[in-house]
C-alpha positions in Angstrom: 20.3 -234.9 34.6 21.5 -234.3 38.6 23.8 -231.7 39.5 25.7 -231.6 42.6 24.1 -229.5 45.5 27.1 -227.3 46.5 27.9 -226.2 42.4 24.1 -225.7 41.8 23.8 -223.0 44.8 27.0 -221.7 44.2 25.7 -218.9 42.8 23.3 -218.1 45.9 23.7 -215.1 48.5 22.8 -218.3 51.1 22.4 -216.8 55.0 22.1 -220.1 56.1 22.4 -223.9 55.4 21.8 -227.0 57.3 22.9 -230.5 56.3 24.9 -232.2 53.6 25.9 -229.6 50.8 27.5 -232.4 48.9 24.5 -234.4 47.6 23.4 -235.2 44.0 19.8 -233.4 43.2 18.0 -234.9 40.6 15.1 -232.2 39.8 14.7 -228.6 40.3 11.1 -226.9 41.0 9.0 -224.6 42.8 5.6 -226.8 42.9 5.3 -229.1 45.4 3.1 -231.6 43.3 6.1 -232.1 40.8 8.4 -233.0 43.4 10.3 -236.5 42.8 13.2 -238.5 45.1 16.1 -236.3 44.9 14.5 -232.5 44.3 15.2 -229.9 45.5 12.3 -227.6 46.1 12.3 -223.8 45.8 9.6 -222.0 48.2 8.0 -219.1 46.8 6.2 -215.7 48.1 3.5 -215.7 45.4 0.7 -213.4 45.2 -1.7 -215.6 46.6 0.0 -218.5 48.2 3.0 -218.7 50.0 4.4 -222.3 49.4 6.6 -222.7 52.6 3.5 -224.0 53.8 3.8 -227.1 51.6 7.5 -227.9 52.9 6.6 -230.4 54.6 4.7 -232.0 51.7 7.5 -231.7 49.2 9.7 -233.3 51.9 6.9 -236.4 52.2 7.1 -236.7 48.3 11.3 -236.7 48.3 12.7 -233.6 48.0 16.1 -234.0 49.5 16.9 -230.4 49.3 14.5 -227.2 50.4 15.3 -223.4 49.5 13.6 -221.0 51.5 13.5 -217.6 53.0 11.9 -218.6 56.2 13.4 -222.5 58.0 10.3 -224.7 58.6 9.3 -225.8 62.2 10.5 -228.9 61.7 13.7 -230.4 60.3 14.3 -233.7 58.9 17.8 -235.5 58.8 18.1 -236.9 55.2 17.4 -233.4 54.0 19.3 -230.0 53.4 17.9 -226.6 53.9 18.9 -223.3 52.1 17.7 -220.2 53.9 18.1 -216.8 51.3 16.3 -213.5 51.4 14.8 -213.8 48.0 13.6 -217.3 47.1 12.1 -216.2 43.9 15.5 -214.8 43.1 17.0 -217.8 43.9 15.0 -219.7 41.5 16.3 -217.6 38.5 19.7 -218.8 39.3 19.4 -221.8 40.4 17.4 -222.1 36.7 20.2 -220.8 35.0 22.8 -222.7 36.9 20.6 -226.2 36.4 20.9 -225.6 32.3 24.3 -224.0 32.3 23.9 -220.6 32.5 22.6 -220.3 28.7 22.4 -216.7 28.5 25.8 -216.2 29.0 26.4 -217.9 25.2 24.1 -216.3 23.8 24.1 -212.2 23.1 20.5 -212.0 24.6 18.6 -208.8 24.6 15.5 -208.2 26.5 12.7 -205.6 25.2 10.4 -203.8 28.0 7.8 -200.9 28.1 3.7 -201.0 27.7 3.8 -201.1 24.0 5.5 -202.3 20.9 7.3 -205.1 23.3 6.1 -208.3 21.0 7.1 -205.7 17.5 10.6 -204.9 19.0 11.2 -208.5 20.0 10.1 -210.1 17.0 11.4 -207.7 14.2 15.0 -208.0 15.7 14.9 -212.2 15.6 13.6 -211.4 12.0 16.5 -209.0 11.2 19.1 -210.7 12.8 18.5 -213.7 10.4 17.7 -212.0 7.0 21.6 -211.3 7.9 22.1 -214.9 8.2 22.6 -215.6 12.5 20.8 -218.2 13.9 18.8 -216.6 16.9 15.7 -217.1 19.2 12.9 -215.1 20.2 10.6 -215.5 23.9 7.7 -213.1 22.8 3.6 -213.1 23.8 2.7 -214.6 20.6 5.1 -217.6 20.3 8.8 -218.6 21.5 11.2 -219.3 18.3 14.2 -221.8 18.3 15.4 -221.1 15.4 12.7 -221.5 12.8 11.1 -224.8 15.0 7.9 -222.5 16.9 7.2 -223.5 20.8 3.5 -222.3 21.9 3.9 -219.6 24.5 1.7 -219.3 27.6 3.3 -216.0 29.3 4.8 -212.8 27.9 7.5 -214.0 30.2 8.3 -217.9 31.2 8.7 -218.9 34.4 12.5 -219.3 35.4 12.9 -223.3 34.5 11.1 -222.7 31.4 13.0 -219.5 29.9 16.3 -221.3 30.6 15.1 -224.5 29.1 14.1 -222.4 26.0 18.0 -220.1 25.9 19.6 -223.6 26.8 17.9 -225.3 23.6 18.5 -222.3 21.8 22.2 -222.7 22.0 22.4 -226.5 21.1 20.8 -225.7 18.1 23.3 -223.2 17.2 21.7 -219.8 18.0 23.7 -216.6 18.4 21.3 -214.5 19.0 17.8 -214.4 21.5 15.3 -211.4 21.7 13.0 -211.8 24.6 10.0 -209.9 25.4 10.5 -208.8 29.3 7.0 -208.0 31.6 6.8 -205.9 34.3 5.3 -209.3 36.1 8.6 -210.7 35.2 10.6 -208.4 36.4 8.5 -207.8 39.6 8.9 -211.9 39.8 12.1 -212.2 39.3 11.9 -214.5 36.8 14.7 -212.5 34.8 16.9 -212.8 37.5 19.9 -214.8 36.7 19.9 -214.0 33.3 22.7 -212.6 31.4 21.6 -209.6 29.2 23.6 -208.1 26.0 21.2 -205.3 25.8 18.0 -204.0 27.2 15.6 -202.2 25.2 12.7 -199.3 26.6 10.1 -198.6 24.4 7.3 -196.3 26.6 5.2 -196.4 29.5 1.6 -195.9 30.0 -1.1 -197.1 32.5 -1.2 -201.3 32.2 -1.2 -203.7 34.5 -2.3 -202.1 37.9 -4.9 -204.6 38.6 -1.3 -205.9 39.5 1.3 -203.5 40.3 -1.6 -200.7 42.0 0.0 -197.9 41.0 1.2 -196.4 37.9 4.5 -196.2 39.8 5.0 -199.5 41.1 4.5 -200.5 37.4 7.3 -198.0 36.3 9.8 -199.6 39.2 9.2 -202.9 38.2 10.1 -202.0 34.6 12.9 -200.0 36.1 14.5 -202.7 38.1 15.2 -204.5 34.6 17.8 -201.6 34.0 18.6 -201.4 37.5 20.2 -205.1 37.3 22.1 -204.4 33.7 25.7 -205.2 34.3 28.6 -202.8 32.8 28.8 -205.1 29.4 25.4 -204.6 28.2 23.8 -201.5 26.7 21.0 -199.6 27.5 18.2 -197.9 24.7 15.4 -195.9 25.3 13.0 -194.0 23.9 13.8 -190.3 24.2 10.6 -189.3 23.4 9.0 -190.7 26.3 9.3 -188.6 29.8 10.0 -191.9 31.4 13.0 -193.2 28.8 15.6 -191.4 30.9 13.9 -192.6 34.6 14.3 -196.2 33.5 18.6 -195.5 33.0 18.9 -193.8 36.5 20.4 -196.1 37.9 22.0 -198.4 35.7 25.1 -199.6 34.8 25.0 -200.2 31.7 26.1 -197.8 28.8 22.9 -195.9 27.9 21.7 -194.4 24.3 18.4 -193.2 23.1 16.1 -193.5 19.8 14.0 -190.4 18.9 11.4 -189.4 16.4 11.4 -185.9 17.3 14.7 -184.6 18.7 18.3 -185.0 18.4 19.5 -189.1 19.7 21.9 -191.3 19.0 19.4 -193.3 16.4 17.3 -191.0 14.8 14.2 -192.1 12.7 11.5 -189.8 11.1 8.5 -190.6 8.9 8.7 -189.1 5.0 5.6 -190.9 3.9 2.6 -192.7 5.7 0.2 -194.8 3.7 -2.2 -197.5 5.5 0.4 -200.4 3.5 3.4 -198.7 4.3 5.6 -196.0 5.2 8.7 -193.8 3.6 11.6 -193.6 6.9 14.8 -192.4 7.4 17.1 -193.7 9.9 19.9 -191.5 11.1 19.6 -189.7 7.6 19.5 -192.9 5.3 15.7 -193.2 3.7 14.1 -196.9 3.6 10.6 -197.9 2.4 8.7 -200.2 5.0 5.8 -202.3 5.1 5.0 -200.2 8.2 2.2 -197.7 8.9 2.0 -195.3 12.0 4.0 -193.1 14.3 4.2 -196.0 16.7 5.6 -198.5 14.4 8.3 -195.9 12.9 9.2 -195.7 17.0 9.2 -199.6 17.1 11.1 -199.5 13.7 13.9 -196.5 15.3 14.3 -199.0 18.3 14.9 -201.8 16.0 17.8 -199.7 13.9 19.3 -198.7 17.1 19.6 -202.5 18.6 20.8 -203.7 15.7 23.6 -201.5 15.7 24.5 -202.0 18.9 24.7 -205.2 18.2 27.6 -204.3 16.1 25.4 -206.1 13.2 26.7 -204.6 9.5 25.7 -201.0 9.6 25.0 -201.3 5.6 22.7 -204.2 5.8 20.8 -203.0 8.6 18.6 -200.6 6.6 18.4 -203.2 3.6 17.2 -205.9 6.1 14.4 -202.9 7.9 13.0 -202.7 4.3 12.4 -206.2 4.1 10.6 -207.1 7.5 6.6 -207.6 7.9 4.3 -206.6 10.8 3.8 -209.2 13.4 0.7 -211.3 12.8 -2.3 -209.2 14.8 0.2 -205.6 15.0 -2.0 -203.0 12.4 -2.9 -206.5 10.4 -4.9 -205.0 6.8 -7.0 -206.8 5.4 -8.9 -205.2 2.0 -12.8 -205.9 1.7 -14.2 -206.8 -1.6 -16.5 -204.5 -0.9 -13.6 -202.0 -0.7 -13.1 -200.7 2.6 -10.1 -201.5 4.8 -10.0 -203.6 7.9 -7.0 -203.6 10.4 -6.7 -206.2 13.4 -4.4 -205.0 16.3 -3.7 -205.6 20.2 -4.1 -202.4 21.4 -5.8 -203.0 24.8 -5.0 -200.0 26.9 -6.1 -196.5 26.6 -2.7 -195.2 24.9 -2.3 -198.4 22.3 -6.0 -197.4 20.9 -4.9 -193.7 20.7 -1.8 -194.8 19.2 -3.6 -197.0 16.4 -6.8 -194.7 16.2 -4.5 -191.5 15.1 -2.3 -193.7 13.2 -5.6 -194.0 10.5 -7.1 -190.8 10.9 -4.0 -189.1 9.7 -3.5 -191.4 7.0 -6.9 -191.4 5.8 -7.4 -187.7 6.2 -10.9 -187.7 6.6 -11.5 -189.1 3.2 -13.6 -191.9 5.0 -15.0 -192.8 8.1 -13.5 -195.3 11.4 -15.8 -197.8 12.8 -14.0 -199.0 16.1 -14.6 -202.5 17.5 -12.9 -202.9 21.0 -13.9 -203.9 24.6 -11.9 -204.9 27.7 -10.8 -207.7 29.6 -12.5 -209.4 32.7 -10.6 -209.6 35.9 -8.2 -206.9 35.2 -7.6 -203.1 35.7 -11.5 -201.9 35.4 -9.6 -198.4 35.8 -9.1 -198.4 32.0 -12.3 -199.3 31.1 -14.1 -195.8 31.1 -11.2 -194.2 29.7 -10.3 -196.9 26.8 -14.3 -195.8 25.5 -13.4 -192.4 25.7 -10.4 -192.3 23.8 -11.8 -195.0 21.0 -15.6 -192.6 20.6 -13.0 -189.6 20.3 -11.3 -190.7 17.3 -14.1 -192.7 15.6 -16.8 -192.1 13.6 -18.6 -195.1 15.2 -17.9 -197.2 18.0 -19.0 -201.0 19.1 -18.2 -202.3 22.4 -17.8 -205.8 22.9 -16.8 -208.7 24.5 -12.9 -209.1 24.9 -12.0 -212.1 26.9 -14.2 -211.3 29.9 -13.0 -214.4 31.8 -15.1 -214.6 35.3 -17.2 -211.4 34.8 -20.1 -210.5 33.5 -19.3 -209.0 30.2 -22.5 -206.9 29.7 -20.8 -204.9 33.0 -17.7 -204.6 31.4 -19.4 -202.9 28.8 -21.5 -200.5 30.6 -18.2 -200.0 32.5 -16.8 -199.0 29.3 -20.1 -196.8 28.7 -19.0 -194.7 31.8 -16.7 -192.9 29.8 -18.7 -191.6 27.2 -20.6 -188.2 27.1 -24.4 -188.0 25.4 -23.2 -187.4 22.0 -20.3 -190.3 22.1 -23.2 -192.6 23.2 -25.5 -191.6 20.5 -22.9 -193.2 17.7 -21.6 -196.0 20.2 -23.6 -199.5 20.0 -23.4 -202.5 22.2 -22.9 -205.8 21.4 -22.0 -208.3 23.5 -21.0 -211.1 21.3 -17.9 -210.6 19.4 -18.4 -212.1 16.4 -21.7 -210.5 15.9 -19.9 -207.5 16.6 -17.3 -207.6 13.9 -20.2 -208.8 11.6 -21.9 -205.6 12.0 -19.2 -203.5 12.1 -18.7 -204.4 8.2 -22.1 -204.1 7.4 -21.9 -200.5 8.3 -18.7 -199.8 6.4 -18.9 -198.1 2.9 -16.1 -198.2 0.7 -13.0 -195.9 2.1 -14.1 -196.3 5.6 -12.1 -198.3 8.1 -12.6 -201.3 10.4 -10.3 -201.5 13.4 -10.8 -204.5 15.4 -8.6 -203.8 18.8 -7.7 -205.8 21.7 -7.2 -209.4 20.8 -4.7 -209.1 17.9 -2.8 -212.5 17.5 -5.1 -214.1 20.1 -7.3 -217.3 18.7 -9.6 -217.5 21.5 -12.3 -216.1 24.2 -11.8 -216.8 27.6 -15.2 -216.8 29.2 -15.7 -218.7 32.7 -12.0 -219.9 33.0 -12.7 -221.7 29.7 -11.2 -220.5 26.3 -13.1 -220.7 23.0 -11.6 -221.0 19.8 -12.5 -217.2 18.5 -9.9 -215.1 16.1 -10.7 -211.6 14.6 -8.7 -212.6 11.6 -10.7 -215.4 10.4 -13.9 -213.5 11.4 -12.6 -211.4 8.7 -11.6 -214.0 6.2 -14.9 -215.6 6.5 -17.1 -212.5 6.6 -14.9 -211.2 3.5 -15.4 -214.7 1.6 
């Protein structure tokens, strides 16, 4: 495949550009070691390495062609330079332009907030094809052509990769693709170039600032997602969230709002909770789910509201709701023999736990008591840490800390990190365990019949990263073994 230099950066606001414009370019990419003869070779601002510094090397290894935002000291003859404000911006064109601009044919619809992303995303690929479309889905637990599954690495691809995945989605026929979009993304850029149908906001908490800083800088990122929506697409977000309305300041596109509480365009409310399902309405019409929780009948509202935006068949919407499953590691039950309930679930911030912790003590009532596994992650926001305990001793009637992917730290410190957040009497019914499995083990042993084990944090995740390597380790078949 080789595009022709001037069509490819057609799309570019270019401030400069030295040499031929009419050459042939072979590859596209933004990492120097991948560069062949005839590349063209996309400098990026990253976080921690600022690749025009390796210009020069991509040049050596025959890159004909360099975008950047800043011209190198040195210029060589056979070679054409691109100067832009934005080279990561830049990339998400030149991405879409290298593969055809795939999101264009394809009514693509992108899914943002700190929780119920991967639900959102994933339901609405499921419903679109129990209504018989062909669709696609770029999510944090795996990327879907179709029904053919690609592994995912990122809640987000990078810019090459997502438009390799929406251009393969459209030769095998797909009318539909639901992406997942980050805050990383969208602070990257790696959305940019993309054509979006619809946007989707689902809330905002603290995540992430081990990146973003500030609980602000997170919400702007997020924001600039709607910021970018053209005319075309639509705009829904959660009314019940302070921050639904911030995210639509500003945008273009043509806004509406989900509620469980208040008046909205797509209404949902809760008739019935049981820990295997829940009785809904949506905008008056009732619908029996295999859902549980206040946060789910939100994901579920957002879902109903998509789809009909979608202009998908406003009768079949409901019937196909009734029929969709929880995403594997989302409020997962599994029943003991022993007759107490486990649940599995990716809660791993402060307001996901409260969200999931709530979610069983007002379905169980107090008829039995919670035992809470959960820890934190290593090398990210330790802010959380303290606060995650808190919330997790709060609503249970015993608590384990553990080990939860502690990747280059020491995950004993995570734990007494963790610990920080608990008074005297929260400590006296919290134990530490630092290995995971052993944790989960226990965790059951203690459980009577009617009590319930939440495992949080991992969810769909099948292993442990500890010292930049990653174990095989998943809560579910801890469960399925200990249960056997």
């Amino acid at each position: 495949m080789s595009h022709k230099l001037n069509i490819l950066v057609s799309p570019l606001a270019i401030e400069e550009i030295i040499g031929d414009g009419n050459k042939d370019i072979t590859s596209l990419t933004a990492d120097s070691r991948a560069i062949r003869p005839g590349a063209m070779f996309v400098a990026l601002r990253g976080v921690n390495i600022d690749s025009h510094r390796f210009i020069p090397q991509a040049v050596e290894s025959g890159a004909t062609a360099v975008v950047c935002e800043e011209f190198p000291e040195r210029f060589e003859s056979a070679v054409t330079y691109i100067k832009v404000s934005n080279s990561a911006v830049a990339l998400g064109y030149l991405a879409s332009q290298w593969y055809d601009n795939p999101s264009s044919r394809l009514r693509l619809v992108g899914v943002t907030g700190t929780n119920g992303k991967t639900t959102c995303a994933t339901l609405l690929y499921e419903l679109v094809r129990l209504l018989g479309y062909k669709a696609g889905l770029i999510s944090t637990v795996c990327n879907k052509i179709e029904n053919r599954t690609v592994e995912a690495d990122h809640t987000t691809p990078d810019p090459m990769t997502l438009n390799r995945l929406l251009s393969e989605m459209v030769e095998a026929g797909c009318e539909y693709a639901f992406m997942e979009v980050s805050s990383h993304s969208a602070a990257q850029h790696r959305i940019a170039g993309l054509h979006f149908t619809g946007a989707v906001f689902t809330n905002l908490t603290r995540d992430h600032l081990d990146y973003h800083k500030t609980v602000d800088a997170y919400l702007a990122a997020k924001k600039s997602f709607f910021d970018n929506l053209p005319r075309t697409a639509f705009a829904l977000v959660n009314d019940d969230d302070r921050n639904g309305r911030v995210m639509v300041q500003n945008t273009r596109a043509r806004v509406y709002g989900y509620s469980l509480r208040g008046e909205a365009d797509f209404r949902g409310k809760v008739i019935e909770n049981r820990l295997d399902g829940m009785l809904m309405s949506f905008n008056g019409r009732e619908v029996e789910t295999m859902f549980t929780g206040r946060f789910n009948a939100a994901n579920l509202t957002a879902v109903f509201g998509a789809a009909n935006l979608l202009g998908l068949d406003s009768e079949a919407i409901p019937v196909a709701i009734s029929r969709l499953v929880p995403v594997a590691g989302r409020f997962q039950t599994f029943r003991s023999p022993r007759g107490f309930t486990a649940i599995v679930d990716y809660a791993h911030t402060p307001d996901a736990l409260v969200n999931v912790l709530d979610t069983i003590n007002d379905t169980i009532c107090g008829t039995g008591a919670v035992i809470t596994v959960t820890g934190a992650g290593g090398n990210r926001d330790k802010g959380k840490r303290p606060i995650m305990a808190a919330e997790a001793a709060k609503r249970s009637s015993r608590l384990i800390l553990t080990s939860d992917n502690p990747r280059d730290e020491d995950p004993e410190k995570i734990i007494d990190d963790m610990k920080a957040g608990l008074d005297r009497e929260s400590l006296a019914r919290t134990i530490a365990i630092t290995d995971r499995r052993e944790a989960i083990k226990t965790a059951c042993m203690l459980a009577m019949p009617g009590d319930v084990v939440l495992i949080a944090g991992k969810g769909h995740e099948n292993y442990q990263e500890i010292k930049g390597v990653k174990h095989h380790f998943d809560d579910r078949e801890e469960l399925i073994n200990l249960f056997k």
